[in-house]
C-alpha positions in Angstrom: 7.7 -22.8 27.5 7.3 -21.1 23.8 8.8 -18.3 25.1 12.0 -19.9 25.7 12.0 -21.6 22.3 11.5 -19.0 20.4 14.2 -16.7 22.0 16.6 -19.6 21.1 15.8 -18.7 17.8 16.5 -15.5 17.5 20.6 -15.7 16.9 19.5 -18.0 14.2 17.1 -16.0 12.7 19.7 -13.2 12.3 21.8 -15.9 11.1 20.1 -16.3 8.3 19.0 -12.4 7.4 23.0 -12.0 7.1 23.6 -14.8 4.9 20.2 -13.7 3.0 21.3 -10.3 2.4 25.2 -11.5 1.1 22.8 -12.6 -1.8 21.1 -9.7 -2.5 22.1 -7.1 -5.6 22.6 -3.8 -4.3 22.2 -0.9 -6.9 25.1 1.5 -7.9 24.6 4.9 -6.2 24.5 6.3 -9.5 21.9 4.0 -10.0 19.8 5.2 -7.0 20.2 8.4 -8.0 18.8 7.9 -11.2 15.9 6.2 -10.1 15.1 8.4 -7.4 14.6 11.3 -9.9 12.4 9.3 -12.0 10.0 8.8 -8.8 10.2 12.4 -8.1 9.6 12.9 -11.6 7.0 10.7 -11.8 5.4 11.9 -8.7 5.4 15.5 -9.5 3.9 15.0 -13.0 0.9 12.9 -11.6 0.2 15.3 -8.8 0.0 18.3 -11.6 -1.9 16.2 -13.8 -4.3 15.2 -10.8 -4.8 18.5 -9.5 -5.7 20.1 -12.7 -8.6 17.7 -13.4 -9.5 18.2 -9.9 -9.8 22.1 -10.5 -11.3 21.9 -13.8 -14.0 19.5 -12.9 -15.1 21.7 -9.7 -15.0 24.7 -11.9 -17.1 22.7 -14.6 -19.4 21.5 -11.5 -19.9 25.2 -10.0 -20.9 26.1 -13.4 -23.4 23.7 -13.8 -25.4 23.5 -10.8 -25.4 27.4 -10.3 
């Protein structure tokens, strides 16, 4: 019985996802663009910055507990 009432509700759901989404403020694709490179940016910078802690602090360990 649930079954049937909830696949009733499916054309009404969508419904509503359309009319949410006419709502919504897409970015520019310039936009995107720009914000994509700061991610990569971003993400490139941290892993760098990550990876050389990462290597001095095992080369700082091995040093120590030779």
């Amino acid at each position: 019985m649930k079954l049937i009432e909830s696949i009733k509700r499916v054309p009404k759901f969508f419904s509503e996802v359309k009319q949410e989404l006419k709502k919504v403020s897409w970015s520019s694709r310039q936009e995107l663009f720009g914000a994509t490179w700061v991610v990569i940016a971003t993400t490139i910078f941290l892993a760098v910055y990550i990876g050389s802690i990462d290597v001095g602090l095992s080369k700082f360990l091995t040093t120590v507990l030779k």
